[in-house]
N, CA, C and O of each residue as an XYZ file, in Angstrom:
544
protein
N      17.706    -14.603    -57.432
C      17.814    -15.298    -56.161
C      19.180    -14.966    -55.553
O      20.147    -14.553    -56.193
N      19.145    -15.141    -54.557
C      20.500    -14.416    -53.645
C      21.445    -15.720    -53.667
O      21.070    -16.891    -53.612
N      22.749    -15.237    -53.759
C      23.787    -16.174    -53.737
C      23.778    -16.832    -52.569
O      23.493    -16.273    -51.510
N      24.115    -18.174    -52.674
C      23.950    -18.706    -51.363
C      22.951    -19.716    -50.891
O      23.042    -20.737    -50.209
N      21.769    -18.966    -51.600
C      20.576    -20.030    -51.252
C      20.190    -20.942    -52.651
O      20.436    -20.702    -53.833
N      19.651    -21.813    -52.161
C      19.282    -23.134    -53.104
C      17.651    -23.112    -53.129
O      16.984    -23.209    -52.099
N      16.921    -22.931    -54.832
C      15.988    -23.113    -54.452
C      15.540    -24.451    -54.776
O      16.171    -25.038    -55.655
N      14.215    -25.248    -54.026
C      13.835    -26.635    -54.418
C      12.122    -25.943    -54.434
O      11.411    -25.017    -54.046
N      12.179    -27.422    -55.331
C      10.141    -27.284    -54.854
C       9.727    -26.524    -53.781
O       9.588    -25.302    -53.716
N       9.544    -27.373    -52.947
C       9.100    -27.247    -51.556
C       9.246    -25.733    -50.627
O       8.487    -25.261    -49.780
N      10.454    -25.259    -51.142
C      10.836    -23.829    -49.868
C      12.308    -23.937    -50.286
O      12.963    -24.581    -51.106
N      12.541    -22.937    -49.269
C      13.854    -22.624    -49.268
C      15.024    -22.649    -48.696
O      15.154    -21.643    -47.997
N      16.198    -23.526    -48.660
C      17.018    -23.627    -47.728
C      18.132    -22.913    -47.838
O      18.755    -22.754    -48.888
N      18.551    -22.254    -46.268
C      19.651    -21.551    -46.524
C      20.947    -22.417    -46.697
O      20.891    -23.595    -46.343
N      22.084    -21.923    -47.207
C      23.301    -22.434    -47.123
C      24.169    -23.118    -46.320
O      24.146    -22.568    -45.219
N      24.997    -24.132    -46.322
C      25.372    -24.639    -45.501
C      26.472    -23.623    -44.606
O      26.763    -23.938    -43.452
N      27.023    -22.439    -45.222
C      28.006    -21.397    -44.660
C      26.950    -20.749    -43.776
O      27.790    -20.368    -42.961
N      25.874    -20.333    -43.288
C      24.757    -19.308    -43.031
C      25.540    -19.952    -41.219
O      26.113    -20.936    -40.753
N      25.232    -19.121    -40.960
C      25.707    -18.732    -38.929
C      24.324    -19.386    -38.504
O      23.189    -19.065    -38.856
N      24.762    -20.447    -37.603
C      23.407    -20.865    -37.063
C      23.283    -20.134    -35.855
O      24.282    -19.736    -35.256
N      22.037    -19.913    -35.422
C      21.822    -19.080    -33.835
C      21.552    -20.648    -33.002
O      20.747    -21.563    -33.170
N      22.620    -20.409    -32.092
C      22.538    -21.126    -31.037
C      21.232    -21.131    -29.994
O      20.606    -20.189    -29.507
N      21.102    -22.350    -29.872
C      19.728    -22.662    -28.763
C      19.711    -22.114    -27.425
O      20.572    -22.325    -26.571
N      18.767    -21.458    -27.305
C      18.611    -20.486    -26.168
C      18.085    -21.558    -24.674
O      17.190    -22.401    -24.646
N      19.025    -21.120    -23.555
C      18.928    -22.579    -22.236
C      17.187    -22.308    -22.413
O      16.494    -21.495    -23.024
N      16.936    -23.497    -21.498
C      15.526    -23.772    -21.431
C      16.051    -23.650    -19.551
O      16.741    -24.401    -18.861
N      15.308    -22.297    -19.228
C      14.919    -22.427    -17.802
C      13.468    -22.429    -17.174
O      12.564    -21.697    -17.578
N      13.376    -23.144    -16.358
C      11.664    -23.057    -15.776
C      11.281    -21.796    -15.851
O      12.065    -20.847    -15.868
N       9.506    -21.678    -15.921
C       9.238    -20.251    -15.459
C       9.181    -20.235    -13.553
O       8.964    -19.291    -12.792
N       9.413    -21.387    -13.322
C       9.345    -21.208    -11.672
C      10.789    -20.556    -11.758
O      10.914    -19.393    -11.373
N      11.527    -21.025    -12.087
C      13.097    -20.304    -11.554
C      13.716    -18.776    -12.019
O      14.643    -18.077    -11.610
N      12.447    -18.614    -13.359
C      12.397    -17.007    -13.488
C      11.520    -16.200    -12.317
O      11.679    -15.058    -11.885
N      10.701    -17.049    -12.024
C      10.215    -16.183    -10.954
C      10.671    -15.492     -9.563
O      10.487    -14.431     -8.967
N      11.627    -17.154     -9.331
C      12.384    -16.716     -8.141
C      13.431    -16.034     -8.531
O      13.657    -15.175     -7.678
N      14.096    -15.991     -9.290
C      15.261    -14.561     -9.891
C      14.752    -13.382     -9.556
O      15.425    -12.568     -8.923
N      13.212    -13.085    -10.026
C      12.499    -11.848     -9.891
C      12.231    -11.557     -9.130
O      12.417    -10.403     -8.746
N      11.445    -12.741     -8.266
C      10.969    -12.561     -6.870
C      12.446    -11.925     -5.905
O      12.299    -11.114     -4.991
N      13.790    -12.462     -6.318
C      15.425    -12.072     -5.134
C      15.539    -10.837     -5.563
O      15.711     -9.973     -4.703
N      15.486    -10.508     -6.721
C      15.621     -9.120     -7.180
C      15.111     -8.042     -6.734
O      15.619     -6.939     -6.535
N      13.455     -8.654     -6.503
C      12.599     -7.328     -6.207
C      12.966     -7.288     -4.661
O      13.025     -6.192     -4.105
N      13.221     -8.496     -3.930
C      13.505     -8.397     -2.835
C      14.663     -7.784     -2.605
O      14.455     -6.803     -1.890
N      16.187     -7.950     -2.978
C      16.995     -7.085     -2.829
C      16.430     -5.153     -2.799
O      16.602     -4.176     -2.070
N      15.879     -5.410     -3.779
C      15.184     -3.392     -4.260
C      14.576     -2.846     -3.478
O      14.510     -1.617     -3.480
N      13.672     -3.952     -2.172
C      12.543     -3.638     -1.033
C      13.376     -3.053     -0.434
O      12.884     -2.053      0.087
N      14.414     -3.164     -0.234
C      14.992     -2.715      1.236
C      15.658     -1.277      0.568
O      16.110     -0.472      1.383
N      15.732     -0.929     -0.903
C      16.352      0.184     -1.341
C      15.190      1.635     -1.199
O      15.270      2.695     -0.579
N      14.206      1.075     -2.049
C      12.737      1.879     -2.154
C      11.593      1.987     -1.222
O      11.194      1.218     -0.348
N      11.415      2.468     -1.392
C      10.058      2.692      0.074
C       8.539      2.545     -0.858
O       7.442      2.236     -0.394
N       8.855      2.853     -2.227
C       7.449      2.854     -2.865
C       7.050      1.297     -2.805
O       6.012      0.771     -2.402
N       8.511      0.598     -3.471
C       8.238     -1.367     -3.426
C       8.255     -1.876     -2.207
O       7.584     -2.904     -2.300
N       8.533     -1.793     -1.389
C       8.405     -1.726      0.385
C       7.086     -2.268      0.682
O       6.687     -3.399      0.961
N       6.223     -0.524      0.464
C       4.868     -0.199     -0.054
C       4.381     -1.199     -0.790
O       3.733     -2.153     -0.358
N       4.590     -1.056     -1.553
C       3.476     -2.136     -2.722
C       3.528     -3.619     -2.253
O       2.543     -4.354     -2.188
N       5.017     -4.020     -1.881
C       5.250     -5.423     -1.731
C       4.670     -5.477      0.149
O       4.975     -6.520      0.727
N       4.130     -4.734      0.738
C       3.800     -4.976      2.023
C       1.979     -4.794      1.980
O       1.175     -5.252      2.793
N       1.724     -4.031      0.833
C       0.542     -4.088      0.323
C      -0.262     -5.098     -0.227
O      -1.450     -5.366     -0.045
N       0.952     -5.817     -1.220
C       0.497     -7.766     -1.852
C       0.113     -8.584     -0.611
O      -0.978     -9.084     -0.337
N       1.491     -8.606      0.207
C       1.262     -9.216      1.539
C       0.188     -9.106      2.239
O      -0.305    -10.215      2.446
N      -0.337     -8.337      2.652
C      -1.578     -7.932      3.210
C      -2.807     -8.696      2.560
O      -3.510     -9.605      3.001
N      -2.817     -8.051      1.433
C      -3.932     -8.616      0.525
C      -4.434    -10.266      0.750
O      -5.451    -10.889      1.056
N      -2.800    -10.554      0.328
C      -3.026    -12.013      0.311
C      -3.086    -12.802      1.447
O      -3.354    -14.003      1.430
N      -2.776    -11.965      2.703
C      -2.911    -12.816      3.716
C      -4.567    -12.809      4.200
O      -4.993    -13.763      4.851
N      -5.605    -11.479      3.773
C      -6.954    -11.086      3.674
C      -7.677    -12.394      2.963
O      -8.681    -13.035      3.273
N      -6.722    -12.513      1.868
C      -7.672    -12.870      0.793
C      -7.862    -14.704      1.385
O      -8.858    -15.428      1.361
N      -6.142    -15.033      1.984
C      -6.121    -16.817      2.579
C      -7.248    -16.397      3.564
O      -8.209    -17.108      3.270
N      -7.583    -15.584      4.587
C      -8.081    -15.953      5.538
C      -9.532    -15.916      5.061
O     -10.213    -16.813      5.557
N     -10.193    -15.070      4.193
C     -11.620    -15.492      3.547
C     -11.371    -16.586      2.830
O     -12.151    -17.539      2.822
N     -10.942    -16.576      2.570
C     -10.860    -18.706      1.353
C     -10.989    -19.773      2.668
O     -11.707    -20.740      2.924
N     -10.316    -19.330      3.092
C     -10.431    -20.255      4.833
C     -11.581    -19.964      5.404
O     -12.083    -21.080      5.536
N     -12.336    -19.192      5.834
C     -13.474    -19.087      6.158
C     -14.450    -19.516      5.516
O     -15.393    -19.844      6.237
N     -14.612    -19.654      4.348
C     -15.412    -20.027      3.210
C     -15.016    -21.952      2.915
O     -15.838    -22.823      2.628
N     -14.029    -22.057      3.047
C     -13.737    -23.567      2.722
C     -14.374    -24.156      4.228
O     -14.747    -25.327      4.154
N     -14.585    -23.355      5.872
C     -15.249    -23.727      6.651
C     -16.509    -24.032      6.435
O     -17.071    -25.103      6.664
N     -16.995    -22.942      5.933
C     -18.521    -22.597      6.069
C     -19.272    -23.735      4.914
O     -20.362    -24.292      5.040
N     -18.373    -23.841      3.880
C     -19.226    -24.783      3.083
C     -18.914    -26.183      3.362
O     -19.569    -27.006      2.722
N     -17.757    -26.761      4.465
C     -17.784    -27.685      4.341
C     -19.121    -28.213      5.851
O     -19.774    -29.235      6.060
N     -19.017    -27.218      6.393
C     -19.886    -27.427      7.802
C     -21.150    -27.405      7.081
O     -22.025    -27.727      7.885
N     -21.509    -27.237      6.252
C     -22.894    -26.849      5.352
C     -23.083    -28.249      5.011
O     -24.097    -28.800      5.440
N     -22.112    -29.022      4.179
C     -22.146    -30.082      3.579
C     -22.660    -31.428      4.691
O     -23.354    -32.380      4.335
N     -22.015    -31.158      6.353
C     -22.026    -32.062      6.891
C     -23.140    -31.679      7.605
O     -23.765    -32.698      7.897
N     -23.698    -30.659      8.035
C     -25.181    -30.629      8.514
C     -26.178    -31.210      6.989
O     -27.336    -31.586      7.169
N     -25.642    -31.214      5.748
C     -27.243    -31.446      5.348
C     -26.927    -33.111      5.003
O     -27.798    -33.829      4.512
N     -25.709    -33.548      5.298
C     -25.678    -35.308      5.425
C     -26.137    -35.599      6.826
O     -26.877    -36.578      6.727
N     -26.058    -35.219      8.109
C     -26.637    -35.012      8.729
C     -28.247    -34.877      9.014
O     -29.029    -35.558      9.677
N     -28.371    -33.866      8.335
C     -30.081    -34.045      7.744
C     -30.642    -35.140      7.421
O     -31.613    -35.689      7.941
N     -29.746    -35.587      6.178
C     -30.619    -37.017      5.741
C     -30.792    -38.097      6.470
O     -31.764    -38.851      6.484
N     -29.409    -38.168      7.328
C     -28.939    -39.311      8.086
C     -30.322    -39.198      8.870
O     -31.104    -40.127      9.074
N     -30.472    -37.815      9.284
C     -32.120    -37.911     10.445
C     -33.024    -38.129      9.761
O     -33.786    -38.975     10.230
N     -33.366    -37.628      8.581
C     -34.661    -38.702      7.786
C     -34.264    -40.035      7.747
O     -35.283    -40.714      7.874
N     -33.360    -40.684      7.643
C     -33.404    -42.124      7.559
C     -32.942    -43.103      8.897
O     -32.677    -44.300      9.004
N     -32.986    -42.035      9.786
C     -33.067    -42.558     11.153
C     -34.261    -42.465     11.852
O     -34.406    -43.125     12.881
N     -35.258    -41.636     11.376
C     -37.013    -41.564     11.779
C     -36.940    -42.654     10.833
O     -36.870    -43.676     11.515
N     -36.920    -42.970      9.524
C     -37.409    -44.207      9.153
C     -36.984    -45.582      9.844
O     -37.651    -46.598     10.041
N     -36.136    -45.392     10.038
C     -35.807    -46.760     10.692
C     -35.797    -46.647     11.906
O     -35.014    -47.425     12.449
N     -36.502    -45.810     12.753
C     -36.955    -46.050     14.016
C     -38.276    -46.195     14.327
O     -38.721    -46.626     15.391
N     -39.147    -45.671     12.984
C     -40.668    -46.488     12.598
C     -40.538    -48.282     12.171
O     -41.152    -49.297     12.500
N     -39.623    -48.027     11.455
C     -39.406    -49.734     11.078
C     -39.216    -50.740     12.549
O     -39.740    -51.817     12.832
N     -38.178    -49.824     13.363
C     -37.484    -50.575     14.919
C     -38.961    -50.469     15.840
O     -39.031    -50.786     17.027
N     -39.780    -50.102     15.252
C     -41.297    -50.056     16.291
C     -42.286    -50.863     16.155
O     -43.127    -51.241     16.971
N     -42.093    -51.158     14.811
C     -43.047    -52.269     14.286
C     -42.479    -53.132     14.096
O     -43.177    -53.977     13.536
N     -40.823    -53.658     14.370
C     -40.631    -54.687     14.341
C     -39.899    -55.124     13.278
O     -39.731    -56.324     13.063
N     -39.463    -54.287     12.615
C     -39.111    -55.000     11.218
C     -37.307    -54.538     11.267
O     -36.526    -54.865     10.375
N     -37.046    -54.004     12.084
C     -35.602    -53.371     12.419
C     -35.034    -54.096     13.410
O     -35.673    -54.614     14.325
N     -33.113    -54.196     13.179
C     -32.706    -54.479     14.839
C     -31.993    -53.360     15.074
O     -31.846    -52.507     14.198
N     -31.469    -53.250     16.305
C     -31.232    -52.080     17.447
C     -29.832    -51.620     16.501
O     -29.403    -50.491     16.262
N     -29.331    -52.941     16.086
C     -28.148    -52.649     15.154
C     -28.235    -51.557     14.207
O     -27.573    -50.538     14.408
N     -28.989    -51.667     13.190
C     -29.350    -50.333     12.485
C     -29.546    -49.403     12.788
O     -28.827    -48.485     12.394
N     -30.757    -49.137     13.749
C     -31.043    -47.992     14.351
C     -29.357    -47.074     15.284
O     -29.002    -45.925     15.545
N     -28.945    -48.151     15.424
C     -27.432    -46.916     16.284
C     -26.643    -47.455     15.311
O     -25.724    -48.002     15.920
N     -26.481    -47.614     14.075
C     -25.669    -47.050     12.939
C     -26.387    -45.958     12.698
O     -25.711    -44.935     12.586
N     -27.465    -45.850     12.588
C     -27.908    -44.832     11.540
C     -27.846    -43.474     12.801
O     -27.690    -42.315     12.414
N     -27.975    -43.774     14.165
C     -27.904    -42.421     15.468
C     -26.467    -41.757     15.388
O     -26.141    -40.576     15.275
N     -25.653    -43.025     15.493
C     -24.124    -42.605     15.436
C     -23.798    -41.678     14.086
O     -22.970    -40.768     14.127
N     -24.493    -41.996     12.979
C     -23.709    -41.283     11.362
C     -24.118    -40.136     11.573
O     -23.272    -39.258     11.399
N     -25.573    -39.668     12.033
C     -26.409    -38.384     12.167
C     -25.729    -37.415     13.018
O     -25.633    -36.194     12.891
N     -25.178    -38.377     14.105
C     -24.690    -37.443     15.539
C     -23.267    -36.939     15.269
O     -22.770    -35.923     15.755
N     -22.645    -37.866     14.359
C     -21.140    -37.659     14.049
C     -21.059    -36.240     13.101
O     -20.537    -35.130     13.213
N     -21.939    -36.997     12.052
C     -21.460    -35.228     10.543
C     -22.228    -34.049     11.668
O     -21.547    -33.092     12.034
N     -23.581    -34.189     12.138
C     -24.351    -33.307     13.046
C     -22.900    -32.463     13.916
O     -22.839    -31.243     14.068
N     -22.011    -33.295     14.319
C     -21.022    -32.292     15.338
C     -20.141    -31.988     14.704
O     -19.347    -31.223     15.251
N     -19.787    -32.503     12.997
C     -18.751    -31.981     12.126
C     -19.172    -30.894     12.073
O     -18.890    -30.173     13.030
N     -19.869    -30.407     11.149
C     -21.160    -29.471     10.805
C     -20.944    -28.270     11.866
O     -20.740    -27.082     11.620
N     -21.038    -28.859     12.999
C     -21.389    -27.572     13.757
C     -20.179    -27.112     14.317
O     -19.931    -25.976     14.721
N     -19.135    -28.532     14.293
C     -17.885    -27.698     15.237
C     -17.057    -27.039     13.857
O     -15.904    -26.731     14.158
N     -17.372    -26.790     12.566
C     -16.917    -26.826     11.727
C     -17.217    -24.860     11.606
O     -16.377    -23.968     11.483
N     -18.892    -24.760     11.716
C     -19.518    -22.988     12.215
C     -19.054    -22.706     13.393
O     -19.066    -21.512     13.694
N     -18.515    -23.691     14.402
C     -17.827    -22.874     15.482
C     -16.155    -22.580     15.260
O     -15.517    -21.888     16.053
N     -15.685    -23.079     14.318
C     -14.247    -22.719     14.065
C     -14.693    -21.435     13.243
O     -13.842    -20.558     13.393
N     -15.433    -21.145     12.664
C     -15.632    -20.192     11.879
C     -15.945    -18.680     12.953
O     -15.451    -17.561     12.822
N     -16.739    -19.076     13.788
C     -16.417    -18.132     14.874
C     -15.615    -17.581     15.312
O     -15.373    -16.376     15.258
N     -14.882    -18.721     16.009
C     -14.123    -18.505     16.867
C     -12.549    -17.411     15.561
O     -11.811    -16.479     15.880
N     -12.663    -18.069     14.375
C     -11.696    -17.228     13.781
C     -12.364    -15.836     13.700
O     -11.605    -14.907     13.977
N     -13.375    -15.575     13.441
C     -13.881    -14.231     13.297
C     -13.669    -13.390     13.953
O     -13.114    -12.398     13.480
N     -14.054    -13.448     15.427
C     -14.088    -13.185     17.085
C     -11.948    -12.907     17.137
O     -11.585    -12.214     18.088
N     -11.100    -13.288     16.438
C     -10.084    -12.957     16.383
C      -9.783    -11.611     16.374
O     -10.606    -11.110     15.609
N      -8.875    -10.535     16.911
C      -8.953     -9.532     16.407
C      -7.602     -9.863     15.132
O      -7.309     -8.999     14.305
C-alpha cells in the first residue's frame, strides 16, 4: 500500500497532507451562453463565413417564428369555429324548446351571442392568417 494512505474496511482514504482541488465556480449555463453568444458576435464582424452562417440562423428562425405563428392561428381559429359549431347545435335546440314553449328568450340570446362571438373569433382568427400570408 502506498505511503500515505490509510486503509479501513469500507475504502480508501487519502491523507490528510494530499492537495485538495479547489471547487470549480458554479456559473449558469444561461451566462455561458451569453459569453459565447458576445464572442461569436465580436468574430461576426471579423469573418464573413460566421456573418454567413449567423445571418443564415437568423433567417431560419425568423421563417421558422412566422410558421409557428401561422399555425398557433390556424388551430386556434379551428378550435373556435368548432365551439361555435356546437354552440349552433345547442342553439337549434333551444330554439325548438323557445317554440314549444318550454324556453325563455333569455337562453335563446345566451346561447345566439356564445355562437356569434367564437363564430367571429374563428373567422377573424383565418383572416389574420391571410392577411399575414398576402404579406410580401
Amino acid at each position: 500500500m502506498p505511503a500515505g494512505v490509510k486503509r479501513f474496511t469500507r475504502g480508501v482514504i487519502v491523507a490528510p497532507q494530499a492537495v485538495k482541488i479547489e471547487s470549480v465556480s458554479k456559473v449558469s449555463g444561461l451566462r455561458k451562453l451569453g459569453v459565447v453568444a458576445r464572442i461569436l458576435g465580436e468574430q461576426a464582424g471579423r469573418s464573413r463565413t460566421l456573418s454567413a452562417v449567423m445571418s443564415g440562423v437568423r433567417t431560419t428562425l425568423s421563417s421558422f417564428g412566422n410558421a409557428m405563428h401561422q399555425l398557433w392561428l390556424e388551430v386556434t381559429g379551428t378550435v373556435f369555429l368548432c365551439m361555435a359549431f356546437f354552440g349552433a347545435v345547442a342553439l337549434v335546440r333551444e330554439y325548438t324548446k323557445y317554440s314549444s314553449g318550454h324556453t325563455t328568450t333569455g337562453r335563446l340570446a345566451i346561447m345566439t351571442c356564445f355562437t356569434l362571438t367564437f363564430a367571429w373569433f374563428g373567422l377573424s382568427s383565418f383572416l389574420r392568417v391571410r392577411r399575414k400570408s398576402q404579406r410580401p
